[in-house]
Backbone as numpy.savetxt, mean C-alpha at the origin, in Angstrom:
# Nx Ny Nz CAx CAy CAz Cx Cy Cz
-27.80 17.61 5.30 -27.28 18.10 4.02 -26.41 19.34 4.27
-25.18 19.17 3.72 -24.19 20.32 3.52 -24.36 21.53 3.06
-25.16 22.81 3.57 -25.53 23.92 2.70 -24.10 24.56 2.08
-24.00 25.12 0.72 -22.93 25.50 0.23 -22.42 26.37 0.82
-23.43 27.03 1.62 -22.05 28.16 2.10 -20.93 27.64 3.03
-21.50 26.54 3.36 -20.97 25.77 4.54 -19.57 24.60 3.91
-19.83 24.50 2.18 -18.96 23.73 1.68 -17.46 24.98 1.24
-18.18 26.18 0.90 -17.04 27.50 0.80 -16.33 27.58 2.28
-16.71 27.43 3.18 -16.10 27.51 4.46 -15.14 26.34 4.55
-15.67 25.29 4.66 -14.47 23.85 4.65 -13.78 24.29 3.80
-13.83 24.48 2.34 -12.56 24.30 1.01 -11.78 25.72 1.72
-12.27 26.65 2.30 -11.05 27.91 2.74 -10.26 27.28 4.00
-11.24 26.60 5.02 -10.36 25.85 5.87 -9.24 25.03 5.48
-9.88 24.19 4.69 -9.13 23.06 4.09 -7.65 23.88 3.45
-7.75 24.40 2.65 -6.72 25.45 2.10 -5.82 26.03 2.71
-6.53 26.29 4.07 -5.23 27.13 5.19 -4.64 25.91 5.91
-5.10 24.64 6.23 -4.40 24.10 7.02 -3.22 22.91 6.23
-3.96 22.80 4.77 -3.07 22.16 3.58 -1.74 23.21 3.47
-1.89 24.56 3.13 -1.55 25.09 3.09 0.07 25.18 4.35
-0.66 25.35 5.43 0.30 25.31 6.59 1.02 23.97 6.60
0.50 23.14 5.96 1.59 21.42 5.98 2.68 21.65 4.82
2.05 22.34 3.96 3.22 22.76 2.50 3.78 23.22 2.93
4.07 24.67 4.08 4.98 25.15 4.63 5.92 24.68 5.12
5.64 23.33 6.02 6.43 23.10 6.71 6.14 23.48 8.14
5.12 23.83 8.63 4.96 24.21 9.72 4.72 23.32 11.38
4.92 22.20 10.26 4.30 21.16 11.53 5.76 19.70 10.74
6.40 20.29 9.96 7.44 19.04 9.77 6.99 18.15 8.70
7.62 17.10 8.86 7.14 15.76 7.78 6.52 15.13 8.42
6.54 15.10 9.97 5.74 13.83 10.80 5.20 14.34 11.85
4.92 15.92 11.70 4.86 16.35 13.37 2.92 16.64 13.41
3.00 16.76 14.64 1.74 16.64 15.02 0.54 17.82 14.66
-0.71 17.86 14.18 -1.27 18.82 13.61 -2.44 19.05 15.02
-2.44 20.32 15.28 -3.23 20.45 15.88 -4.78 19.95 16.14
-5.26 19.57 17.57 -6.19 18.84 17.61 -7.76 19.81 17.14
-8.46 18.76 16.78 -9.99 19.53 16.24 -9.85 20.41 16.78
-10.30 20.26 18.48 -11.07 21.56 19.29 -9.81 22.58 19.08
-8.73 22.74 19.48 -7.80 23.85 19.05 -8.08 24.62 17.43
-8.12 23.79 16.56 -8.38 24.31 15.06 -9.70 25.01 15.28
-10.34 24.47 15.60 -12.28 24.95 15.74 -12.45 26.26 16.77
-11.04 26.50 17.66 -11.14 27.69 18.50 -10.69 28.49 17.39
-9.34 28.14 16.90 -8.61 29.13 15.89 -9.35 29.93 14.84
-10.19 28.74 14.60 -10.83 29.31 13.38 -12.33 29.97 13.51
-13.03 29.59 15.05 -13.85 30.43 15.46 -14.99 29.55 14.03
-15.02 28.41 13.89 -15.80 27.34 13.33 -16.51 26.20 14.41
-17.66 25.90 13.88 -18.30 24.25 14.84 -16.40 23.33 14.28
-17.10 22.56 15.56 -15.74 21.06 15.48 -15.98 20.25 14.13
-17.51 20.04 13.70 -18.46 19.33 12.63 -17.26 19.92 11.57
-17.16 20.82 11.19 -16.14 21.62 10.03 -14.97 21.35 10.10
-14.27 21.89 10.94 -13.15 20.95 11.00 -12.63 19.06 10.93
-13.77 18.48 11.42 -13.86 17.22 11.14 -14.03 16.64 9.76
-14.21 17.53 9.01 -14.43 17.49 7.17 -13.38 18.20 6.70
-12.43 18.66 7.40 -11.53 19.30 6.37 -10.27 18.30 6.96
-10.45 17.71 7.81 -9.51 16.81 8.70 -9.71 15.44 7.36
-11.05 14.77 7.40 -11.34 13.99 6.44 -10.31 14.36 5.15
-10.83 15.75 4.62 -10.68 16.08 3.11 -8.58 15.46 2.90
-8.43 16.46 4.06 -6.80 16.34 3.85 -6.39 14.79 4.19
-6.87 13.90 5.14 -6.42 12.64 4.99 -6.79 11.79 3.81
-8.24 12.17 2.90 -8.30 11.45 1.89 -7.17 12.08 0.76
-6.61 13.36 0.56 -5.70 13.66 0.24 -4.37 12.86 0.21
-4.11 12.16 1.12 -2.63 12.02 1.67 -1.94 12.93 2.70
-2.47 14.26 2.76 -1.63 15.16 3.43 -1.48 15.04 5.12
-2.30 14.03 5.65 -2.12 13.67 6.94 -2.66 12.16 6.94
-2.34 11.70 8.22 -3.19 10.23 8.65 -3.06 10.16 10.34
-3.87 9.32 10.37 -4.45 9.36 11.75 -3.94 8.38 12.91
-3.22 8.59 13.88 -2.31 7.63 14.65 -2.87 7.62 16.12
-3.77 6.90 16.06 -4.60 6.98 17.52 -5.79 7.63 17.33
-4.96 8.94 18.19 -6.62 9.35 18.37 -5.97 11.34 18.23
-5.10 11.38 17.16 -4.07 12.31 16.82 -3.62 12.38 15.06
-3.73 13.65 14.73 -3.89 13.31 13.42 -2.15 13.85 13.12
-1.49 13.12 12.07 0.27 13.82 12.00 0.47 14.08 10.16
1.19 14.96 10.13 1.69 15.05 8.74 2.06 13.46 7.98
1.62 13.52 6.95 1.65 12.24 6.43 3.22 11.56 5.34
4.00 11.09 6.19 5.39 10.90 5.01 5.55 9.10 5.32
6.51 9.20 4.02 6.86 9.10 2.64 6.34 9.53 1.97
6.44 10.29 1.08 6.61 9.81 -0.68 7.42 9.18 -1.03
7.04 7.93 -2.08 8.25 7.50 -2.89 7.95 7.39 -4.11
9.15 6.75 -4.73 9.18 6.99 -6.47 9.10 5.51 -6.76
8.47 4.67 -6.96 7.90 3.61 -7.04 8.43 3.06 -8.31
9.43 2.40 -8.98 9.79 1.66 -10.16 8.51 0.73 -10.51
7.80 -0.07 -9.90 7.34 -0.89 -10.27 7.84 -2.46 -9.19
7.53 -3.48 -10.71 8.32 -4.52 -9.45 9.63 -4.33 -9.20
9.79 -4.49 -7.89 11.01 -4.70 -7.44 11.25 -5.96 -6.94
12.94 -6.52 -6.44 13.54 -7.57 -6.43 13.31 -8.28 -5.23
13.64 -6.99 -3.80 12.87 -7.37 -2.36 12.56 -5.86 -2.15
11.40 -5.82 -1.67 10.84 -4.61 -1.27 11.33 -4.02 -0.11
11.78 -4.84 0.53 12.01 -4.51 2.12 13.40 -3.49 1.87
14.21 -5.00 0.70 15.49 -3.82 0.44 15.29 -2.19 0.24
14.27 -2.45 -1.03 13.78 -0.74 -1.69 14.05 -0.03 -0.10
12.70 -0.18 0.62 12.81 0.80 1.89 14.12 1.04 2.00
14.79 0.17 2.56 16.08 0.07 3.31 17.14 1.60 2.31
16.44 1.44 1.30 17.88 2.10 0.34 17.34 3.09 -0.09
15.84 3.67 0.66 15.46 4.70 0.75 15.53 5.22 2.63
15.87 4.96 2.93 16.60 4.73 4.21 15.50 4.45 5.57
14.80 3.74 5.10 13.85 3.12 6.08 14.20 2.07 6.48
13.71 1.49 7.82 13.59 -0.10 7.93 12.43 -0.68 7.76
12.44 -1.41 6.94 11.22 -2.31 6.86 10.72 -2.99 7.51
8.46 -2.98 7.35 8.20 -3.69 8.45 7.90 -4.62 7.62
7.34 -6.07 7.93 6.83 -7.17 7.35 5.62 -7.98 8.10
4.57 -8.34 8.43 3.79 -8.46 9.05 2.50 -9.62 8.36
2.58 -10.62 8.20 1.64 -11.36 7.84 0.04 -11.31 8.73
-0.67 -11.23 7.70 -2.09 -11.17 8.36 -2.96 -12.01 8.08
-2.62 -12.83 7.38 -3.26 -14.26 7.71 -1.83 -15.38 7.93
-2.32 -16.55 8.27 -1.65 -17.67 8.28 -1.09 -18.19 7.10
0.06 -18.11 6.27 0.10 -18.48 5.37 -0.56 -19.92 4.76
-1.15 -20.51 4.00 -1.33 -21.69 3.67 -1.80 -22.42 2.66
-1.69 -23.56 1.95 -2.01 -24.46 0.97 -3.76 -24.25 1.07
-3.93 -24.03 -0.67 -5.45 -23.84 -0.75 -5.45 -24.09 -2.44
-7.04 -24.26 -2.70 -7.02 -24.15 -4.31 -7.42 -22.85 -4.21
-7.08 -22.18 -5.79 -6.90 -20.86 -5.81 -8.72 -20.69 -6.22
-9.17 -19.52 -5.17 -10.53 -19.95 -5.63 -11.01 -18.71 -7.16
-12.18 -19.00 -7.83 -12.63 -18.80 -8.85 -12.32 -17.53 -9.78
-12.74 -16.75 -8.56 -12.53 -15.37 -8.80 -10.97 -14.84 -9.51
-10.01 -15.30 -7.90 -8.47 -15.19 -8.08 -8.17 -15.70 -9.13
-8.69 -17.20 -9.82 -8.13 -17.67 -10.94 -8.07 -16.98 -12.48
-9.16 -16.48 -12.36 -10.08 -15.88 -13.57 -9.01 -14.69 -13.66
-8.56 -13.36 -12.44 -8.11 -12.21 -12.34 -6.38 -12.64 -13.11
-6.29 -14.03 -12.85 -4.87 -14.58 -12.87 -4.49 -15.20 -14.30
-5.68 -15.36 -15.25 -6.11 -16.17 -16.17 -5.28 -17.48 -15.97
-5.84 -18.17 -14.75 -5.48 -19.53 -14.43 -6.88 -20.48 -14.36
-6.56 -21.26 -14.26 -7.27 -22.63 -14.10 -7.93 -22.81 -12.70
-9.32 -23.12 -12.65 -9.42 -22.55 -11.16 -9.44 -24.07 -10.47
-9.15 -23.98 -9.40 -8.45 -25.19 -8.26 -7.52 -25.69 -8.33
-6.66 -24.56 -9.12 -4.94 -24.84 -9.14 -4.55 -24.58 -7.97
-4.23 -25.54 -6.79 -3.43 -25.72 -5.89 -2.42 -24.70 -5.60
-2.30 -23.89 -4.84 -1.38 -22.70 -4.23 -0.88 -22.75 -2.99
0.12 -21.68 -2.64 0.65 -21.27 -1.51 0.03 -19.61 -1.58
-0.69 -19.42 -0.30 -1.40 -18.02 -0.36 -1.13 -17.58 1.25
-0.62 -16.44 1.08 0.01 -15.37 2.13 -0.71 -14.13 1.60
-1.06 -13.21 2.85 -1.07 -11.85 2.96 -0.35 -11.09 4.13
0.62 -10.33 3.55 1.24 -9.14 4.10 0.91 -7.86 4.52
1.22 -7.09 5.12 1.20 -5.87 5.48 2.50 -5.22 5.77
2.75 -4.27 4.44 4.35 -4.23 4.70 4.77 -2.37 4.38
5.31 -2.29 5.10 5.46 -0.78 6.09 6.89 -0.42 6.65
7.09 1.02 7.00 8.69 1.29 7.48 8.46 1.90 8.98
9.91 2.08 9.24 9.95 2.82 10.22 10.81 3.57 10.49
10.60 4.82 11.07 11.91 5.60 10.33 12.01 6.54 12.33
13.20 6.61 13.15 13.36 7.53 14.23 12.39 8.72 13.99
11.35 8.83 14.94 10.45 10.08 15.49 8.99 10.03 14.34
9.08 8.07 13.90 7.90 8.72 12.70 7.16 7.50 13.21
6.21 7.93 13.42 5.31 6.48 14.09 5.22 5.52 12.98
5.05 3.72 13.42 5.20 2.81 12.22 4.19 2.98 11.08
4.57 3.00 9.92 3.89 3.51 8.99 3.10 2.38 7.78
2.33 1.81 7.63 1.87 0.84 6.78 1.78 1.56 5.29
2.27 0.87 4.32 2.44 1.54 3.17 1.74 0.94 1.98
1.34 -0.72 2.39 0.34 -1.92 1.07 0.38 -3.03 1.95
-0.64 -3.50 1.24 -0.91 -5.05 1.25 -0.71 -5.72 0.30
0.27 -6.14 0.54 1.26 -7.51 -0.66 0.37 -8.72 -0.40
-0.05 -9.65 -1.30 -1.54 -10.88 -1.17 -0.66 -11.88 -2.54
0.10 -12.82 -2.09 0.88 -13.37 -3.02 0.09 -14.66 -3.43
0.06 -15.59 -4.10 -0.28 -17.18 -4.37 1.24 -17.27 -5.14
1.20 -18.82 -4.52 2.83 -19.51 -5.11 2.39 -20.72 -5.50
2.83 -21.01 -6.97 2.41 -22.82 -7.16 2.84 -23.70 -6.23
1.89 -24.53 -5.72 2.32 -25.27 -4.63 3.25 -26.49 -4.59
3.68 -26.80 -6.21 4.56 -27.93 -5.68 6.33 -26.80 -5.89
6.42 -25.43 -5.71 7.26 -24.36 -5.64 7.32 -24.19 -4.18
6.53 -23.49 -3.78 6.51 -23.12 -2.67 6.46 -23.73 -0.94
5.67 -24.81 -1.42 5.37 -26.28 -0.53 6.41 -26.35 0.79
8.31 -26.28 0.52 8.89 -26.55 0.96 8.70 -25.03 2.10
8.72 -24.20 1.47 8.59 -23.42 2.55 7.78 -22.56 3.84
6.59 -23.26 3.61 5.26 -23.11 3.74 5.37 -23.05 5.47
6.02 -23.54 6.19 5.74 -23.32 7.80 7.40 -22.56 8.12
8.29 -21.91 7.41 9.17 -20.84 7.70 8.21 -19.68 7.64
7.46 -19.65 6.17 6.33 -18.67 6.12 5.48 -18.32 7.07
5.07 -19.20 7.76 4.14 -19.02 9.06 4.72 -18.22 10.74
6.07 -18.80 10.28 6.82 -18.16 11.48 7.75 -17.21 11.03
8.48 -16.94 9.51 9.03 -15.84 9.75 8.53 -14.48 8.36
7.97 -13.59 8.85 7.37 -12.59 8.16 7.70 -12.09 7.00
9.55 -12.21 6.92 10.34 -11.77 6.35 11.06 -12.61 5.12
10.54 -13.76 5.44 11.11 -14.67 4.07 10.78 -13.99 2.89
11.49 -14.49 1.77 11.82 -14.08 0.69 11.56 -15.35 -0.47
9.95 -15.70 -0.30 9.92 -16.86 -0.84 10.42 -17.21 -2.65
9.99 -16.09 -3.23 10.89 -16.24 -4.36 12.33 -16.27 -4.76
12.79 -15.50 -3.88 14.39 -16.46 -3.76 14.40 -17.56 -3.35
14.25 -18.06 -2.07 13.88 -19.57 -1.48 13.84 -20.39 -2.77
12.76 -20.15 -3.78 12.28 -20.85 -4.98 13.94 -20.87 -6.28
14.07 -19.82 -6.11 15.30 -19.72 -7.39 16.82 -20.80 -6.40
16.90 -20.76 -5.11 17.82 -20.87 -4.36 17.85 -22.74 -4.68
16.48 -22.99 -4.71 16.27 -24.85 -4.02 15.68 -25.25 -5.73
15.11 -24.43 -6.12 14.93 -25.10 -7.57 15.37 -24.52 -9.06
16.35 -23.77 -8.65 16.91 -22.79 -10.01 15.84 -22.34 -10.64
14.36 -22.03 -10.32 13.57 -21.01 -11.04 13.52 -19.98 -10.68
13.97 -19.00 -11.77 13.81 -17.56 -11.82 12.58 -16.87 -12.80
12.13 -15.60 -12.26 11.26 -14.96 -12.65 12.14 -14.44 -14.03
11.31 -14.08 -15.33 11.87 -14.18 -16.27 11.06 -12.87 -17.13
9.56 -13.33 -16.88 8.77 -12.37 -17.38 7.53 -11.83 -16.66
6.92 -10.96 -16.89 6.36 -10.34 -15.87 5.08 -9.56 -16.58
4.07 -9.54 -16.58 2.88 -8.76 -16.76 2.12 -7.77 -15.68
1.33 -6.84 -16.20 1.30 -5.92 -14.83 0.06 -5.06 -15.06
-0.61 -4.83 -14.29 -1.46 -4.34 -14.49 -2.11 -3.18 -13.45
-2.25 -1.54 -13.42 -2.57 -0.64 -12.52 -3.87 -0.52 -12.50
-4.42 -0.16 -11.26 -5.92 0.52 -11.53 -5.86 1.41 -9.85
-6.51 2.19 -10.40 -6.98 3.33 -8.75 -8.46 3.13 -8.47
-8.55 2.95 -7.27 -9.75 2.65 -6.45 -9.39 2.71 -4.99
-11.14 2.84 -4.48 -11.33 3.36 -3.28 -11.03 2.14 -1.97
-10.47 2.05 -1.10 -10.67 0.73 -0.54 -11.49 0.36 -0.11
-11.18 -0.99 0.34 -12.45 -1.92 1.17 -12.16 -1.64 2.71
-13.56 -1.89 3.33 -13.20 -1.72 4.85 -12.44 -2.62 5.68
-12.44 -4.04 4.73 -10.98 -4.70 5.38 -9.80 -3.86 5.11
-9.40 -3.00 3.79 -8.13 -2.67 3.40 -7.99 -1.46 4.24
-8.86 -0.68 4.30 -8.64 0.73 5.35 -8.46 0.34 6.74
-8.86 -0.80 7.29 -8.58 -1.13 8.59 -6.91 -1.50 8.74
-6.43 -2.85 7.35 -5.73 -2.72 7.27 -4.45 -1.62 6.93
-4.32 -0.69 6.67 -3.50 0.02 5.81 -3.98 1.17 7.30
-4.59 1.38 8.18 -5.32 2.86 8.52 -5.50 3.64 8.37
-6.37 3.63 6.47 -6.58 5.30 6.28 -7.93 5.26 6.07
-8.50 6.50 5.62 -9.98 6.79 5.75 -10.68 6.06 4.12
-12.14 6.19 4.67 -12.67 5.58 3.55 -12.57 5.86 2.29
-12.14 7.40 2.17 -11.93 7.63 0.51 -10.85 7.99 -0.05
-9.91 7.60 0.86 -8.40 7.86 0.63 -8.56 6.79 -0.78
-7.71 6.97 -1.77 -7.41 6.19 -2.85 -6.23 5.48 -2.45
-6.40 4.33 -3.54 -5.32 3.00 -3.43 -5.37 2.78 -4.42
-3.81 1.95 -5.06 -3.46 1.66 -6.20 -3.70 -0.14 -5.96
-4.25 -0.62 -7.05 -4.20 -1.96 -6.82 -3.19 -2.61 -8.16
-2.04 -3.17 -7.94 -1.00 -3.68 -9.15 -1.62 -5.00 -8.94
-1.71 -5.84 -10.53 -2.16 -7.27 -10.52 -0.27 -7.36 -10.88
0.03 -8.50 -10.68 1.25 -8.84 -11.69 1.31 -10.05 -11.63
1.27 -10.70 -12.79 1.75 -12.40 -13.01 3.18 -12.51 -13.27
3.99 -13.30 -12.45 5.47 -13.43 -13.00 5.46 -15.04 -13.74
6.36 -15.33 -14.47 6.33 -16.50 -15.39 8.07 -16.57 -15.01
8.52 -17.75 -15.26 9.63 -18.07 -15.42 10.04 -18.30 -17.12
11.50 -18.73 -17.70 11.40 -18.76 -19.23 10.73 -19.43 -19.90
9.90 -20.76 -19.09 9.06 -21.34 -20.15 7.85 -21.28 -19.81
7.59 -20.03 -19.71 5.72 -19.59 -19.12 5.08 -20.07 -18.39
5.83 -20.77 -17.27 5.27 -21.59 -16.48 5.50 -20.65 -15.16
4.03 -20.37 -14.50 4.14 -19.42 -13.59 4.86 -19.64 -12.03
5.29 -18.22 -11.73 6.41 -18.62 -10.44 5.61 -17.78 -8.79
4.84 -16.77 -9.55 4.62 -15.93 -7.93 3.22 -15.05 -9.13
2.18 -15.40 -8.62 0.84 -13.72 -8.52 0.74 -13.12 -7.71
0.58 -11.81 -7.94 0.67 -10.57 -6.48 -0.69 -9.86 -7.09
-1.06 -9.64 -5.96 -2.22 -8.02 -6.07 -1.31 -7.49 -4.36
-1.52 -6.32 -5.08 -0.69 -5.35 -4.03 -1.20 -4.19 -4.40
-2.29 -3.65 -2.89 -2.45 -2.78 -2.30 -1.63 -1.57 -2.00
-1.77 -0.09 -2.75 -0.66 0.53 -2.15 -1.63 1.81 -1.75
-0.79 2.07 -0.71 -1.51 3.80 -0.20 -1.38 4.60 -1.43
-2.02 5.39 -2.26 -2.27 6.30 -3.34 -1.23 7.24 -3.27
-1.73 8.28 -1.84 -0.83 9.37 -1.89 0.79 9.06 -1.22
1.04 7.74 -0.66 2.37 7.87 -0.95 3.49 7.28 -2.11
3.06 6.85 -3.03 3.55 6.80 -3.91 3.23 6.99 -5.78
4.53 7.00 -6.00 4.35 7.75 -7.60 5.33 6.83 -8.18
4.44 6.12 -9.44 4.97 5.19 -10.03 5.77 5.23 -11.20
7.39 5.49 -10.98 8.04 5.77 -12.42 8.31 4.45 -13.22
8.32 4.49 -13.99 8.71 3.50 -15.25 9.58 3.93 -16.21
10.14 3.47 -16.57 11.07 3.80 -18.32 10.63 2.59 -19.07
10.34 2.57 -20.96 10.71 1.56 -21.01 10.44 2.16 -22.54
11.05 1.29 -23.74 11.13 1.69 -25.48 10.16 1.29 -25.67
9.86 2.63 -26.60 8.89 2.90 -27.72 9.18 2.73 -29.03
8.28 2.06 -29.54 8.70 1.51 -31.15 7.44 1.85 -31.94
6.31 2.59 -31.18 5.23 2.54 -32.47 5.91 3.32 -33.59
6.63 4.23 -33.65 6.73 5.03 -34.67 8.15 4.10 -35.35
9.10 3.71 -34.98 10.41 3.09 -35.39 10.23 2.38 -36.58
């Protein structure tokens, strides 16, 4: 058990070394000094520093690349859905990574997913999961969400083993390209929560780092659905702007 005097000591630690990343003292990506160095500096056990190391990565303000902890960047300004994500990076001047982590493949959508989707459950799908991330000169590769798509399968079908081999397809274009369906309308849904220990393995941040989970159903014009996403996003790097009219009062 944590005696309080011992929790006043971390939050002043915590404070000076947050503190020193607001400065600028270590860059956007540069390397933060290791435990035992901090734990000499500060004339603290390593145990303390290992909790204020925690505090600031569940923060956002660092993450952990090996066995080395670095200032934690991006921020971005997050619209919502976008058209190709990879572009977004790109025109925030990253290159995008793309990385499938399972095998893409034909399945019925099981119970749970259906229900979250308000679909019909053993509606036949195309189901992929991503891991999609930038990379930017002097910034180690950075994982940013887990994109987890289902595609109606007599949509998606045709493209189902490009998917397997190339990371980077763009299956909803593919879909508008070979069958003139376009996404038309769109529902959406935010919530913040803690991840799962598959998602922190995936994504590599600590257990209480927060994550945004977006549901979104897209529909084409005659409500007939084209692409479901749940997408995983790191918390502290992004901030989700929106615009859109208000009419309660009009």
């Amino acid at each position: 058990m944590v005696k309080h005097e011992d929790t006043s000591v971390i939050d002043e630690l915590t404070d000076d070394l947050r503190a020193r990343i607001e400065r600028g003292e270590y860059g956007t990506s540069g390397t933060i000094p290791t435990t035992d160095l901090l734990a000499t500096q500060w004339k603290k056990p390593r145990s303390m520093v290992t909790q204020v190391m925690s505090i600031l990565q569940a923060e956002g303000k660092i993450r952990l690349v090996g066995k080395r902890y670095i200032v934690a960047y991006p921020h971005l300004v997050f619209p919502g859905l976008v058209k190709d994500f990879g572009k977004y990076l790109e025109e925030q001047g990253f290159i995008a990574l793309m990385e499938n982590l399972i095998e893409p493949r034909e399945e019925q959508m099981p119970i749970d997913i259906a229900t979250l989707f308000h679909q019909e459950a053993g509606v036949h799908v195309v189901h992929r999961i991503r891991r999609q991330g930038m990379r930017k000169e002097g910034i180690p590769d950075y994982p940013l969400r887990i994109a987890e798509n289902w595609y109606p399968s007599h949509l998606a079908l045709p493209f189902l083993a490009e998917m397997r081999t190339n990371d980077y397809i763009h299956v909803v274009e593919a879909i508008r390209e070979k069958f003139g369906v376009v996404i038309t309308q769109h529902e959406e849904r935010i919530s913040g929560r803690i991840p799962t220990k598959q998602e922190r393995e995936w994504l590599s941040i600590s257990r209480y780092q927060p994550v945004l989970e977006l549901i979104w159903n897209n529909f084409d014009k005659d409500n007939q659905p084209v692409m479901f996403n749940r997408i995983v996003m790191v918390a502290s790097n992004f901030a989700i702007d929106r615009k859109y009219p208000v009419n309660f009062w009009g």
